[in-house]
C-alpha positions in Angstrom: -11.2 -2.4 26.7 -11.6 0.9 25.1 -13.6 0.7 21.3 -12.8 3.4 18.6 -14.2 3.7 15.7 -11.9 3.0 12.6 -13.1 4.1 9.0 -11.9 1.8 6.0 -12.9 1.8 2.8 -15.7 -1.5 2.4 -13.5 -3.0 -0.4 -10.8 -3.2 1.8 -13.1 -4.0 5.1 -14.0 -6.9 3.5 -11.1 -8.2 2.2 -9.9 -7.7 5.6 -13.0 -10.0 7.3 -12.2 -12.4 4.7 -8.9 -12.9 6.0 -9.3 -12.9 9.2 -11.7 -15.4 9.1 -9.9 -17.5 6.8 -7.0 -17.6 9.7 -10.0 -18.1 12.7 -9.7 -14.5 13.8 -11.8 -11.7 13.4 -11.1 -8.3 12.3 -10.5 -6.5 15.7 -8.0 -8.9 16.4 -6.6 -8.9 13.2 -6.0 -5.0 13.6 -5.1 -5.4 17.3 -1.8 -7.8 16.8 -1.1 -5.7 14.1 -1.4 -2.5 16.0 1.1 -4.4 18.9 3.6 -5.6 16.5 3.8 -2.0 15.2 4.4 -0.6 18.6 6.8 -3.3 20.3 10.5 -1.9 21.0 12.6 -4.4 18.6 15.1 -5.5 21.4 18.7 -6.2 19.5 20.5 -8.0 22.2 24.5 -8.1 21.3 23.8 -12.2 21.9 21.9 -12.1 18.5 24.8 -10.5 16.6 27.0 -13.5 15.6 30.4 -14.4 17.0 31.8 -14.1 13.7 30.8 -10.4 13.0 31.6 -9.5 16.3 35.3 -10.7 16.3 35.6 -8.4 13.3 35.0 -5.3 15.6 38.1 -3.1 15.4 39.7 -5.3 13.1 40.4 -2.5 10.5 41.9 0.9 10.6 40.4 3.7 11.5 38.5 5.9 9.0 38.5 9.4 8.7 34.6 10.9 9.6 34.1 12.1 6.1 35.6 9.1 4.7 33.5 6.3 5.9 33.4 4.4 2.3 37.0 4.5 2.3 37.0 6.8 -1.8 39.9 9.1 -0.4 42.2 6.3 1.1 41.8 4.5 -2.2 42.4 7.7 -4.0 45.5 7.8 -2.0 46.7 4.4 -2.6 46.5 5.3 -6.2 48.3 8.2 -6.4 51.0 6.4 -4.3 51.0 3.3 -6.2 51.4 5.4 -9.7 53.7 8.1 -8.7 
């Protein structure tokens, strides 16, 4: 195991040890799970994406690239609906 030196502020050091020690940790641990939660790849697997959402893929229309929140098809709509 490699040690570096990290500088906090003693305030917030403390508060820190307090915690830690309050869950039955200590503060190198307490930095080190946090350091690996930081780091981890989040994995999205298409599994986790419910069946629900993903039998709505492709359901719609396409959409213009500039048009993704659908203002100018709507402004469309209008003007055809009122002409």
């Amino acid at each position: 195991m490699e040690t570096t030196q990290v500088f906090l502020d003693k305030h917030l050091a403390d508060i820190a040890r307090l915690y830690a020690e309050q869950r039955g940790s200590n503060l190198t641990e307490l930095i080190e799970s946090y350091l690996l939660q930081l780091t981890q790849k989040k994995k999205t697997d298409r599994a986790e994406v419910p069946d629900v959402v993903l039998s709505l893929l492709g359901a719609g229309e396409p959409v213009e690239e500039d048009d993704l929140n659908g203002r100018k098809a709507y402004y469309e709509h209008l003007k055809e609906k009122y002409k």
